[in-house]
VEXNUMI-977935 format. One record per residue (C-alpha): residue in one letter; residue number from 1; x, y, z. Coordinates in nm, 2 decimals. Example, Ala and Ser with C-alpha at 12.3 -4.5 7.8 and 13.67 -1.06 7.14 Angstrom:
<nodes>
NODE  code  pos    east   north      up
NODE     A    1    1.23   -0.45    0.78
NODE     S    2    1.37   -0.11    0.71
</nodes>
This chain:
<nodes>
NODE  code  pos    east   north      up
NODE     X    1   -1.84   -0.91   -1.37
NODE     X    2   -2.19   -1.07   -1.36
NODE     X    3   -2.19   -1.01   -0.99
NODE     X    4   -2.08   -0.64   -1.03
NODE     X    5   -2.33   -0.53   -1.28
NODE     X    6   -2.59   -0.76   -1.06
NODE     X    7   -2.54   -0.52   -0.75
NODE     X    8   -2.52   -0.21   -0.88
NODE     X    9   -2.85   -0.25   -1.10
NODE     X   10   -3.01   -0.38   -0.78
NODE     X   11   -2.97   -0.08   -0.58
NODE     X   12   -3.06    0.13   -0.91
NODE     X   13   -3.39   -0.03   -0.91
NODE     X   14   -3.43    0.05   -0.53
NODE     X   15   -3.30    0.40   -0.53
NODE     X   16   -3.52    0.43   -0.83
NODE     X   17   -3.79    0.35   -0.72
NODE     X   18   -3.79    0.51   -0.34
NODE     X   19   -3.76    0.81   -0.62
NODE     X   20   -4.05    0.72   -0.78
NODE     X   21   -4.26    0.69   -0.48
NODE     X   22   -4.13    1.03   -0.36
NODE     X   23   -4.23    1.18   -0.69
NODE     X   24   -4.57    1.04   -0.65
NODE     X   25   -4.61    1.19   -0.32
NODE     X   26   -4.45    1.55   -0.34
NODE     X   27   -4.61    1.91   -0.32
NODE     X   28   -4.56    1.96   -0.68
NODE     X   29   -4.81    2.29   -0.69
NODE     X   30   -4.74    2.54   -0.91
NODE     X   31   -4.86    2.83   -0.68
NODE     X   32   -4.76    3.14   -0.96
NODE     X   33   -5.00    3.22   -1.19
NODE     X   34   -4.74    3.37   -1.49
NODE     X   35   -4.41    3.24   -1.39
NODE     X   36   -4.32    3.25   -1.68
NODE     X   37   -4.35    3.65   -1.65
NODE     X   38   -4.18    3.62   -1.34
NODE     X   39   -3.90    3.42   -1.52
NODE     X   40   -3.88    3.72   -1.77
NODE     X   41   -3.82    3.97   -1.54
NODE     X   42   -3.56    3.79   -1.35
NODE     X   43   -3.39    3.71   -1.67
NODE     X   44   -3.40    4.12   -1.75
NODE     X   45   -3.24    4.17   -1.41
NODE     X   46   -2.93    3.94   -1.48
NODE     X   47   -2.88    4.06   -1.84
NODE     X   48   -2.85    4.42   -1.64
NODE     X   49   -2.72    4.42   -1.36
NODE     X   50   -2.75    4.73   -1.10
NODE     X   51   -2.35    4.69   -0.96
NODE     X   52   -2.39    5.01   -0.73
NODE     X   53   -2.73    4.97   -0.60
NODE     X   54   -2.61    4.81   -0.30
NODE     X   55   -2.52    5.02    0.02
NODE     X   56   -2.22    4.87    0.22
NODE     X   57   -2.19    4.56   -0.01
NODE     X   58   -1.78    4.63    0.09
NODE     X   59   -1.88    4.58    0.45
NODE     X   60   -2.11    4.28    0.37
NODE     X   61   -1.84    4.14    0.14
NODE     X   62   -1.57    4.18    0.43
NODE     X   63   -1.80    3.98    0.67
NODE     X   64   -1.86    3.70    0.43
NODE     X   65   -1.43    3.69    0.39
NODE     X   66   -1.47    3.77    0.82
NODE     X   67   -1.69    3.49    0.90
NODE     X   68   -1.57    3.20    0.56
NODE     X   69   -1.17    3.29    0.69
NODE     X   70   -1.21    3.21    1.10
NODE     X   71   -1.46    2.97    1.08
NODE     X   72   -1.27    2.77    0.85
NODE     X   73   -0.93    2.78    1.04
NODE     X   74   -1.11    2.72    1.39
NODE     X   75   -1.24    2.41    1.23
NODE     X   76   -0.96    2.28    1.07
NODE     X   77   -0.78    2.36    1.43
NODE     X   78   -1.05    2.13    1.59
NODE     X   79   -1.07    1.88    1.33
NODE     X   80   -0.71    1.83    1.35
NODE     X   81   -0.73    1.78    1.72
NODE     X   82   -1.03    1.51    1.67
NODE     X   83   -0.83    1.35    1.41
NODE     X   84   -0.51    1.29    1.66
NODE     X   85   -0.78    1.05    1.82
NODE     X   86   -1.01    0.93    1.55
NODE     X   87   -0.89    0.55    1.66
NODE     X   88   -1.15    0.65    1.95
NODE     X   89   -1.57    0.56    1.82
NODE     X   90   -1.67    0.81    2.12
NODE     X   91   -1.44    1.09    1.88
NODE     X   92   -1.60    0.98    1.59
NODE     X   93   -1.97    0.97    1.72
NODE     X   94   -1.89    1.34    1.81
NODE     X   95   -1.81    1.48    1.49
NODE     X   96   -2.03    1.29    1.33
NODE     X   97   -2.31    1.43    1.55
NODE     X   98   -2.17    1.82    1.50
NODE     X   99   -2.12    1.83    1.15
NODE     X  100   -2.47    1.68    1.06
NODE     X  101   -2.66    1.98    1.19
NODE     X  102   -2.61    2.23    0.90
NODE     X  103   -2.43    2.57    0.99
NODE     X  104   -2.79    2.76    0.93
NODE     X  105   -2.93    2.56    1.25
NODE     X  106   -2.62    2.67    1.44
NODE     X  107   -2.65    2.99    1.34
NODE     X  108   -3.04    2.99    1.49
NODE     X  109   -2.91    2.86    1.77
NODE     X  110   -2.63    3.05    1.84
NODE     X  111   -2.83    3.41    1.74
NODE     X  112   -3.01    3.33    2.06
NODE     X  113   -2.72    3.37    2.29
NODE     X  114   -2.48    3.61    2.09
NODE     X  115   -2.74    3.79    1.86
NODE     X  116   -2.63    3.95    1.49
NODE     X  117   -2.24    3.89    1.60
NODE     X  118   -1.93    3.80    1.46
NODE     X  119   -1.96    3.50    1.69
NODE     X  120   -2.25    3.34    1.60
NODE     X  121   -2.11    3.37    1.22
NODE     X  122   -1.82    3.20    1.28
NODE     X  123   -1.88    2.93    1.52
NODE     X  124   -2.21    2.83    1.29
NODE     X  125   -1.94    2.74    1.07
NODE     X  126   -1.62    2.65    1.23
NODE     X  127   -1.87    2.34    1.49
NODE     X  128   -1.98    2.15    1.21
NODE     X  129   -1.65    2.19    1.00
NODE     X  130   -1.44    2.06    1.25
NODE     X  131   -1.69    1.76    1.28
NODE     X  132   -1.61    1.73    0.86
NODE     X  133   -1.21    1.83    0.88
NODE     X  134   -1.22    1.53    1.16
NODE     X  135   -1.36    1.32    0.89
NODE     X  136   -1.12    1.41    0.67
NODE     X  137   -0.81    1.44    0.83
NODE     X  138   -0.88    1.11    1.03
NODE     X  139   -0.90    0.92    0.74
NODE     X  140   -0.62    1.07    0.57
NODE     X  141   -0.40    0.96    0.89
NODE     X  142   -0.56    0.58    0.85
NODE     X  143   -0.44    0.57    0.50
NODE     X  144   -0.12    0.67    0.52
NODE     X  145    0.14    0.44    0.48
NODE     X  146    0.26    0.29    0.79
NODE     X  147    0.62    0.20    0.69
NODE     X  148    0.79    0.55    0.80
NODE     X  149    0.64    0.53    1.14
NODE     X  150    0.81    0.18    1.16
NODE     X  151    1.14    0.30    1.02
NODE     X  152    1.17    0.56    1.36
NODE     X  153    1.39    0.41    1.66
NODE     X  154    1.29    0.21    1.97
NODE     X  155    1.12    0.41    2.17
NODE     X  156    1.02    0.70    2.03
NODE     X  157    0.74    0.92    2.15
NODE     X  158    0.37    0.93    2.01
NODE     X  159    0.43    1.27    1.97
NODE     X  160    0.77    1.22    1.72
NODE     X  161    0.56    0.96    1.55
NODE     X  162    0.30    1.16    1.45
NODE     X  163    0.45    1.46    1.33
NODE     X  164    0.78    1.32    1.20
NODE     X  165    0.66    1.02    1.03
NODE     X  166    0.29    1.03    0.97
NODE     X  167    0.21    1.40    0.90
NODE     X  168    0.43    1.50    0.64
NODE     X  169    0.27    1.23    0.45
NODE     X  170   -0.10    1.40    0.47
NODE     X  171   -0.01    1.73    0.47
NODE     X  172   -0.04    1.81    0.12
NODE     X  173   -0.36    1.68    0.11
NODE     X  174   -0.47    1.85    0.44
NODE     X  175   -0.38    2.17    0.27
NODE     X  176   -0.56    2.11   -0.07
NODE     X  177   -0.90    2.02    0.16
NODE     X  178   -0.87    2.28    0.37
NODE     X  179   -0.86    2.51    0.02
NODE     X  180   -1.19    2.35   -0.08
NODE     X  181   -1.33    2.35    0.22
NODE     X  182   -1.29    2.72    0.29
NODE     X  183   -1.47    2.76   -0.11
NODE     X  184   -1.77    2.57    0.07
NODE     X  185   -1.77    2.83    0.39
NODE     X  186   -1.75    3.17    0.15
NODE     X  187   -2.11    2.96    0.03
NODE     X  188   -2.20    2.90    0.40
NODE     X  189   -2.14    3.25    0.51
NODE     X  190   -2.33    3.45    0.20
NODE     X  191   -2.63    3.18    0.29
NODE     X  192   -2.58    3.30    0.70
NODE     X  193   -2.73    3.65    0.56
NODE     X  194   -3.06    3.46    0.56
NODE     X  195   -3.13    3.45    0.92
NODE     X  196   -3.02    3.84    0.95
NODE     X  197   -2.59    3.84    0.97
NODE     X  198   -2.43    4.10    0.74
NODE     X  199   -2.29    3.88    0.51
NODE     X  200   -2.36    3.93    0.14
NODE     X  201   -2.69    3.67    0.13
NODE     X  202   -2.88    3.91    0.35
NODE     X  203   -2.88    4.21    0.07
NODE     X  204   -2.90    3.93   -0.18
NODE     X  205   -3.24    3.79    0.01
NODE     X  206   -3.34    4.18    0.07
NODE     X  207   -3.33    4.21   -0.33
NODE     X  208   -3.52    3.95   -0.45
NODE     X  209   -3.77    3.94   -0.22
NODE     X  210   -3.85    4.32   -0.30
NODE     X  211   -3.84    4.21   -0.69
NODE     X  212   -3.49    4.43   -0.73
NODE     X  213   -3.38    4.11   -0.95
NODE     X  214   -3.09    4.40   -1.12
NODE     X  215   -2.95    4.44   -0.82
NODE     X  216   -2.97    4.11   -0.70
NODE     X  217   -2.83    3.99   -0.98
NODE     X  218   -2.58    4.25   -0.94
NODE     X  219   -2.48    4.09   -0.60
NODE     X  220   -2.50    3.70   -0.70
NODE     X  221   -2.24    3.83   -0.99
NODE     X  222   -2.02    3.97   -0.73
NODE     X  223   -2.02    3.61   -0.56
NODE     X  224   -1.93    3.40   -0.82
NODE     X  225   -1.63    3.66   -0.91
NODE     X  226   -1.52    3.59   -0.54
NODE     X  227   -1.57    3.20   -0.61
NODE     X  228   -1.38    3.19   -0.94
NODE     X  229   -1.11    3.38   -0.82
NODE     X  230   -1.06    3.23   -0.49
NODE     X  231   -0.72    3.02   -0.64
NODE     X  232   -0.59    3.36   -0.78
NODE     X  233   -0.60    3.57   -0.47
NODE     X  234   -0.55    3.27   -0.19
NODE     X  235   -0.19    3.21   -0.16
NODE     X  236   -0.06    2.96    0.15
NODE     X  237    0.17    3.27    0.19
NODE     X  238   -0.04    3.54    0.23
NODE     X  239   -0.31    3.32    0.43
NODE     X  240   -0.22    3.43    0.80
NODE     X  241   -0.21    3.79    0.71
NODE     X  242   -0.58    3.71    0.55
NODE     X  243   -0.68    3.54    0.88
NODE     X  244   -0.52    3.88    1.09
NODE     X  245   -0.71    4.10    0.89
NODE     X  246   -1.03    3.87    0.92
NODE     X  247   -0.98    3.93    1.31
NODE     X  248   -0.92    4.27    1.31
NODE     X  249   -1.23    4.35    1.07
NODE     X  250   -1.49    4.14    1.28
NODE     X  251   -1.32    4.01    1.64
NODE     X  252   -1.48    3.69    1.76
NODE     X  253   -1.54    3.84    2.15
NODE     X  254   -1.85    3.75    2.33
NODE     X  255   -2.00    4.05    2.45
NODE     X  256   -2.36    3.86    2.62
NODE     X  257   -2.41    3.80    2.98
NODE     X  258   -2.29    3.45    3.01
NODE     X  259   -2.59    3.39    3.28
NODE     X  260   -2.79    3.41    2.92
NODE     X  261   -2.53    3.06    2.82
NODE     X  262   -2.63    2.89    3.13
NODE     X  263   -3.00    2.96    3.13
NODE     X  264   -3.03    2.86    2.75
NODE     X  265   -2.85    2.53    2.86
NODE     X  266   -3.00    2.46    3.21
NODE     X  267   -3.36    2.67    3.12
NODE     X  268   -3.50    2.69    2.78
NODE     X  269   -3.35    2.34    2.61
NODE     X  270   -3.54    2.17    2.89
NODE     X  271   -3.85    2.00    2.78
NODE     X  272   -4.14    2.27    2.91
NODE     X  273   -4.30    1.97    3.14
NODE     X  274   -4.00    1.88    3.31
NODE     X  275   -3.98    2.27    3.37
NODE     X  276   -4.33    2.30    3.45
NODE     X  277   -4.35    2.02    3.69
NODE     X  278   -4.54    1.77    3.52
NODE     X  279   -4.30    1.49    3.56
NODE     X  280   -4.24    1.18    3.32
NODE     X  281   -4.63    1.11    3.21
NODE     X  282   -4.65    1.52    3.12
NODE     X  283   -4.34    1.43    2.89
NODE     X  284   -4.47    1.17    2.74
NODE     X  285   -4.77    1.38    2.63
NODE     X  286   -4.56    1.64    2.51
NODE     X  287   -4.33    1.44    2.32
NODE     X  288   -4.65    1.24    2.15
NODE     X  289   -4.83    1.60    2.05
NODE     X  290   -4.46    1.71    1.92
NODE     X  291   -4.43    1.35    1.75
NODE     X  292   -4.78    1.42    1.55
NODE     X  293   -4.74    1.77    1.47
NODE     X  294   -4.45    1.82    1.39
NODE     X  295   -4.18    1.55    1.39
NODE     X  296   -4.32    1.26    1.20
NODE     X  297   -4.48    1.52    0.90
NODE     X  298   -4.14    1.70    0.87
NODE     X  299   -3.92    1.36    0.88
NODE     X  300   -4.17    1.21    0.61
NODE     X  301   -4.17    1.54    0.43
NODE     X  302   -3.78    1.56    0.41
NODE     X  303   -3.75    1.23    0.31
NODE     X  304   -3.99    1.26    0.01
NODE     X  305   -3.78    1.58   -0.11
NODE     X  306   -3.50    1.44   -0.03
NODE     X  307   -3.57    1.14   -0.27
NODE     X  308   -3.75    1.28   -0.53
NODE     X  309   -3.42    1.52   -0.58
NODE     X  310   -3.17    1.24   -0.53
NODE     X  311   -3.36    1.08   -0.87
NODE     X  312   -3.36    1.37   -1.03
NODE     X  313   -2.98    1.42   -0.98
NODE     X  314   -2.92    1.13   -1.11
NODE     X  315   -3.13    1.20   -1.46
NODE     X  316   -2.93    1.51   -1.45
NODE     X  317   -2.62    1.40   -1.39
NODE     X  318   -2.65    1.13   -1.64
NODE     X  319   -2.73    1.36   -1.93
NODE     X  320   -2.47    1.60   -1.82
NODE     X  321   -2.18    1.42   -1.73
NODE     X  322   -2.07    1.43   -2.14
NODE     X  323   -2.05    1.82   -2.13
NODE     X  324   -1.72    1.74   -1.98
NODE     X  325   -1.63    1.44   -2.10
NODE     X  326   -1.36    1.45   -2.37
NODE     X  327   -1.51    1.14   -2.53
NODE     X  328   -1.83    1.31   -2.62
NODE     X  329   -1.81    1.70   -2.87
NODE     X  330   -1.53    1.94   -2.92
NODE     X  331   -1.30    2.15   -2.74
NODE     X  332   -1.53    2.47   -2.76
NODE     X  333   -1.84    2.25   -2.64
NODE     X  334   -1.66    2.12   -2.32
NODE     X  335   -1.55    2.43   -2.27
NODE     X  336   -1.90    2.58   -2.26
NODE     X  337   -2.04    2.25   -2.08
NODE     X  338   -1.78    2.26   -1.82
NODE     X  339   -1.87    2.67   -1.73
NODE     X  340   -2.27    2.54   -1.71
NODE     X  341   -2.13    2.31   -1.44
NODE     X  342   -1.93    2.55   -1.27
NODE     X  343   -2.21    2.76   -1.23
NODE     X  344   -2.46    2.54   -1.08
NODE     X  345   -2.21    2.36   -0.88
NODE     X  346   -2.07    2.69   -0.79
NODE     X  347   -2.46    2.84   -0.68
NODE     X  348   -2.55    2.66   -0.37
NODE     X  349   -2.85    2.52   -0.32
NODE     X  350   -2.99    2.72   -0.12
NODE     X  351   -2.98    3.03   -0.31
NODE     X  352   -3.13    2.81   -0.62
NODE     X  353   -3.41    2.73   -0.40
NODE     X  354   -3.50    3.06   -0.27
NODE     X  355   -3.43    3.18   -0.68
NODE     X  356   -3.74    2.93   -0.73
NODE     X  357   -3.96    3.00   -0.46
NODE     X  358   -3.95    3.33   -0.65
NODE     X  359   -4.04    3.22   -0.97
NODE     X  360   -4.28    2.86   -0.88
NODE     X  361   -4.45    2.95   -0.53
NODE     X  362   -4.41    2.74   -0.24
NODE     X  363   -4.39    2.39   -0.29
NODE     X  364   -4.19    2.09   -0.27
NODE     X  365   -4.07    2.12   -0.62
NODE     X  366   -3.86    2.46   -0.55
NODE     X  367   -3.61    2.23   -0.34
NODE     X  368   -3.59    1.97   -0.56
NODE     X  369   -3.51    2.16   -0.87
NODE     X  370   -3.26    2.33   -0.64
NODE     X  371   -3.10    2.03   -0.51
NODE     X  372   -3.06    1.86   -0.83
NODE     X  373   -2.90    2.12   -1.03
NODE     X  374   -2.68    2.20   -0.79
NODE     X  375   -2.59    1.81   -0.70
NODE     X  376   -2.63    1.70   -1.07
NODE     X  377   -2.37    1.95   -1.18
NODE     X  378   -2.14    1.81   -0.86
NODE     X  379   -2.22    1.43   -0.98
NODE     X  380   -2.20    1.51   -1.36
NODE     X  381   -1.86    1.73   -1.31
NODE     X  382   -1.71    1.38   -1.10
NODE     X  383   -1.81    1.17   -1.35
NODE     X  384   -1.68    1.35   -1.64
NODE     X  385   -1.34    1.38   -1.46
NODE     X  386   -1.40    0.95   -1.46
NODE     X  387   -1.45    0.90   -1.81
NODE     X  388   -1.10    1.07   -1.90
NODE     X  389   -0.98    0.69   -1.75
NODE     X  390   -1.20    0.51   -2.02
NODE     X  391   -1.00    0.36   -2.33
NODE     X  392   -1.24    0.28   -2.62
NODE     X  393   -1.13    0.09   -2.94
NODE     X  394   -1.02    0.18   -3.23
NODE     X  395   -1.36    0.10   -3.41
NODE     X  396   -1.60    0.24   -3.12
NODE     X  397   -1.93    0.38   -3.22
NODE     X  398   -1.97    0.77   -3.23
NODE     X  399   -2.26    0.99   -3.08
NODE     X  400   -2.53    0.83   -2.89
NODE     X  401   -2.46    0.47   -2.97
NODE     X  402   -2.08    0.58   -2.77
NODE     X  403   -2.27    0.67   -2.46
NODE     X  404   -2.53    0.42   -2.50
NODE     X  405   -2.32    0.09   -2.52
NODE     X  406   -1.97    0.21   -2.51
NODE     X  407   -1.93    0.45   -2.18
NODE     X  408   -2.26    0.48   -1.99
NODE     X  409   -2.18    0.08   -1.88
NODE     X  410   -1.89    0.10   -1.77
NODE     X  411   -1.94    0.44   -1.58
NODE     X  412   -2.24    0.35   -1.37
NODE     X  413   -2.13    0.19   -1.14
NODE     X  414   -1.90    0.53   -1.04
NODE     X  415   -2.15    0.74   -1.08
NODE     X  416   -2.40    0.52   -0.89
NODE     X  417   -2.09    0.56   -0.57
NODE     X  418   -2.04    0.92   -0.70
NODE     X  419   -2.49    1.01   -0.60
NODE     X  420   -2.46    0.74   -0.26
NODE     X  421   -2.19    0.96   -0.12
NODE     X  422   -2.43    1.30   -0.19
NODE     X  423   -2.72    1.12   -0.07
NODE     X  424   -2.65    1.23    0.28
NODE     X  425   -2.60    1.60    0.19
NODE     X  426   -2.89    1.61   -0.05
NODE     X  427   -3.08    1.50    0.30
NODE     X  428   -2.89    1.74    0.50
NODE     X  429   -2.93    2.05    0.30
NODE     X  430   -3.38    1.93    0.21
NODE     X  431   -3.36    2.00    0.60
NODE     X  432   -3.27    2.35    0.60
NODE     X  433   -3.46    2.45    0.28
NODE     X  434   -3.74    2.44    0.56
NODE     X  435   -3.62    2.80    0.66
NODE     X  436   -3.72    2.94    0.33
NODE     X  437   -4.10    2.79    0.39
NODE     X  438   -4.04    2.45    0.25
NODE     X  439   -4.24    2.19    0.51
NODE     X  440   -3.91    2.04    0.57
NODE     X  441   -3.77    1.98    0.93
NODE     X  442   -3.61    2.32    0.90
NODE     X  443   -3.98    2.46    0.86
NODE     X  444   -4.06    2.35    1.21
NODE     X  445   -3.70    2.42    1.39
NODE     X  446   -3.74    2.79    1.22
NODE     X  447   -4.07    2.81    1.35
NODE     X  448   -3.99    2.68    1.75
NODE     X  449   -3.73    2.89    1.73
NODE     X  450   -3.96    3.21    1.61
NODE     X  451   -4.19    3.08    1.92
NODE     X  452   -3.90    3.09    2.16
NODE     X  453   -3.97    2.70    2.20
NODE     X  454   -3.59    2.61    2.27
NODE     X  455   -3.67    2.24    2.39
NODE     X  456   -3.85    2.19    2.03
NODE     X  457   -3.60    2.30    1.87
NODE     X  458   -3.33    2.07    2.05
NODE     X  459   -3.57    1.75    2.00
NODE     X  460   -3.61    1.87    1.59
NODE     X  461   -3.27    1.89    1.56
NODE     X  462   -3.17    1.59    1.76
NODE     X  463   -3.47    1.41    1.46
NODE     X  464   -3.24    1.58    1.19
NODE     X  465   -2.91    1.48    1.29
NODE     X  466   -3.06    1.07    1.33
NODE     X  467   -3.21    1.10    1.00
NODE     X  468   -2.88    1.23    0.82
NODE     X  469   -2.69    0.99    1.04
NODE     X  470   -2.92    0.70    0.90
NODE     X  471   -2.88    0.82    0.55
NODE     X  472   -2.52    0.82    0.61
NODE     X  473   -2.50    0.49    0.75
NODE     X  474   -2.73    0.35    0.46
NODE     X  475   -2.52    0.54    0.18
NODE     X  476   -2.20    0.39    0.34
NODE     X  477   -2.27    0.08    0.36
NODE     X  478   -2.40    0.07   -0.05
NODE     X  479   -2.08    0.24   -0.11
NODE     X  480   -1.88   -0.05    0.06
NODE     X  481   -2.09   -0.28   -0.16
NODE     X  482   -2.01   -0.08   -0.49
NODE     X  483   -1.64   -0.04   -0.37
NODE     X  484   -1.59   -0.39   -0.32
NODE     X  485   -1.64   -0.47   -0.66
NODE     X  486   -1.44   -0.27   -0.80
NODE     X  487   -1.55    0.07   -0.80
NODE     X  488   -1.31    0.35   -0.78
NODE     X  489   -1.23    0.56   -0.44
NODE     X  490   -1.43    0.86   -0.44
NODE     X  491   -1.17    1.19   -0.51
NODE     X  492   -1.14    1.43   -0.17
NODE     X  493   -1.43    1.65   -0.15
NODE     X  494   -1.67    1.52   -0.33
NODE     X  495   -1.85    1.51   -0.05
NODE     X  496   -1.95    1.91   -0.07
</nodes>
């Protein structure tokens, strides 16, 4: 036990302390002068809402359904097929490489070759889900129990093994994932209306920026309505006709030249010197002005937002977690805690960031409020759902001496596991809150790609999917430390 509470303080100390430092070093600029009258008026939007302000919000609520509904099943196809094969590190490198470059940087990319289509909405999602349903579904298959494949006869084919013995034990939980995972692509296709697809976040983005905060309101209402109700209205029965009328509404046909495919791939991804003629030493130079600009300031910059909210969702998480804990308050308090945390959990954070740009200005501290509401809420939620395990005495102390010496010990250690396995999403999504203005790595991939400077963009991204990939890597192998003494397995999708 001494061991266990040895190793998880340790790497409290060092995560809290890379947080510190981050703190130190953030943008932390309040660029408004009245925010606070800023705040007011937002607040005076959401207490009225303008529901019929919006032209063709049925259209743009289709599209987000369109995009959330194909994408989804085209990466739970894909995933499923990666999965068959996860034995393979070549397989896993793959999907590990896809699904760290966040569906907003496929959707830049792919608005390049098949412009403001039902295309580039649905494969900006389905590419890196079916790098995350790989994931999933792979380790579902290395955890299922191996005695029913052993039970079959001599000789039976791979193919009877797997779907006759090792399926039907995963398939439940394949179908509950795939359930939350298509919650996380209605988020990912509202946030696609940023970079200019019909989807609900571009009249969303539209209203705020043009200080219509009624009807934007309006419209962030009409999202969480389709969030809350999503268990009422998907049915495993009525799915495929969903999926028929997705494809109908918004067919996934390419309609470019494909000559445009080859010369994106062949022409503009090519670093300009090697296109220009200026062999290896031209590179070099163009890789070290790249490096100094652009590469080393955004990594650094993403790291420090990336921290500094990581701490911060863990503050957060710790004084929220007893909202929905039934050891701390009443029925009616848990009940109100646990809608706070649906909302902000609910919100994703890149809607809360842009909310705060609003309000604050440019600066780092938009993004981190963002991410650590958001994430806190996540963390807090998964902890609570912990503590329902927890037996106290008879003669256990009540109010803050309870959380103080009775529960907050002997849930750390989860909730330490619980913000190492968000770490790498809280560094994936600082990226992309760089195409809201934020000097993240997103800043500079939006801006090469404004520029037309393809072979930028490729090397950015390449940058972001290393630095998430080390993050990952790091976070795992904490975990593994945590796990092995004792800590609990983290519950599917808690990974966001």
């Amino acid at each position: 036990m001494n061991t266990t509470a040895a190793r998880w303080r340790r790497t409290t100390g060092f995560l809290a302390l890379l947080g510190l430092i981050a703190w130190l070093c953030a943008d932390l600029d309040i660029a408004r002068a009245s925010p606070g009258a800023e705040l007011l008026r937002v607040a005076k939007g959401f207490l009225a809402p303008d529901f019929f302000a919006t032209e063709q919000l049925g259209q743009a609520l289709a599209n987000t359904l369109a995009f959330a509904l194909q994408g989804t099943a085209l990466g739970a196809v894909g995933g499923f097929v990666l999965a068959m094969l996860w034995q393979h590190r070549a397989i896993r490198g793959f999907a590990a490489a896809i699904r760290a470059v966040h569906e907003l940087f496929w959707g830049l990319l792919l608005l390049q070759l098949a412009g403001l289509s039902t295309v580039t909405g649905v494969l900006a999602i389905a590419i890196p889900y079916t790098g995350i349903f790989a994931k999933v579904f792979g380790e579902f298959l290395e955890e299922a129990d191996p005695q029913p494949e052993r039970a079959l006869p001599a000789g039976s084919d791979s193919l009877s093994r797997f779907f006759f013995a090792r399926l039907p034990l995963i398939w439940a939980s394949c179908k509950a994932y795939a359930s939350y995972r298509l919650e996380c692509a209605l988020r990912a296709s509202a946030i696609l209306g940023f970079i200019g697809l019909p989807t609900i976040g571009f009249h969303l983005e539209s209203a705020f920026n043009e200080g219509y905060y009624d009807q934007g309101a309006a419209l962030l209402y009409v999202f969480f309505i389709l969030i809350f109700t999503l268990r009422g209205w998907l049915r495993p029965v009525v799915l495929p006709l969903y999926l028929l009328a997705a494809v109908l509404w918004a067919p996934p046909v390419y309609s470019g030249n494909w000559q445009t495919l080859v010369r994106f791939v062949s022409h503009d991804l090519v670093p300009a010197p090697l296109r220009e003629g200026h062999g290896l030493a031209g590179l070099w130079d163009w890789f070290g002005m790249l490096a100094q600009q652009q590469l080393w300031p955004g990594i650094w910059q993403t790291l420090v937002l990336g921290m500094a909210a990581l701490l911060l969702t863990g503050v957060l998480a710790l004084l929220l977690f007893p909202l929905h804990s039934p050891l701390f308050g009443n029925r009616a308090s848990r009940l109100a805690g646990h809608g706070l945390l649906v909302v902000l959990r609910t919100t994703p954070e890149f809607f809360l960031a842009f909310f705060f740009l609003i309000v604050l200005g440019p600066s780092m501290l938009p993004g981190i409020l963002a991410l650590s509401l958001h994430t806190g809420a996540i963390v807090a939620h998964l902890t609570g759902r912990f503590s329902e395990q927890l037996t106290l005495r008879d003669d256990a102390p009540t109010g803050l001496d309870r959380y103080s010496y009775e529960v907050l010990p002997r849930i750390s250690p989860n909730l330490l596991a619980f913000l190492l396995y968000r770490w790498e999403i809280i560094m994936r999504e600082t990226a992309v809150l760089g195409i809201l203005g934020i000097h993240t790595l997103g800043f500079y991939i939006d801006s090469s790609v404004a520029e037309f400077r393809f072979d930028r963009t490729l090397v950015l991204i390449i940058a972001t999917v290393a630095l998430n990939l080390a993050v990952d890597a790091l976070s795992r192998h904490l975990r593994q430390r945590l796990r092995g003494d004792g800590a609990v397995p983290l519950p599917a999708g808690s990974g966001g």
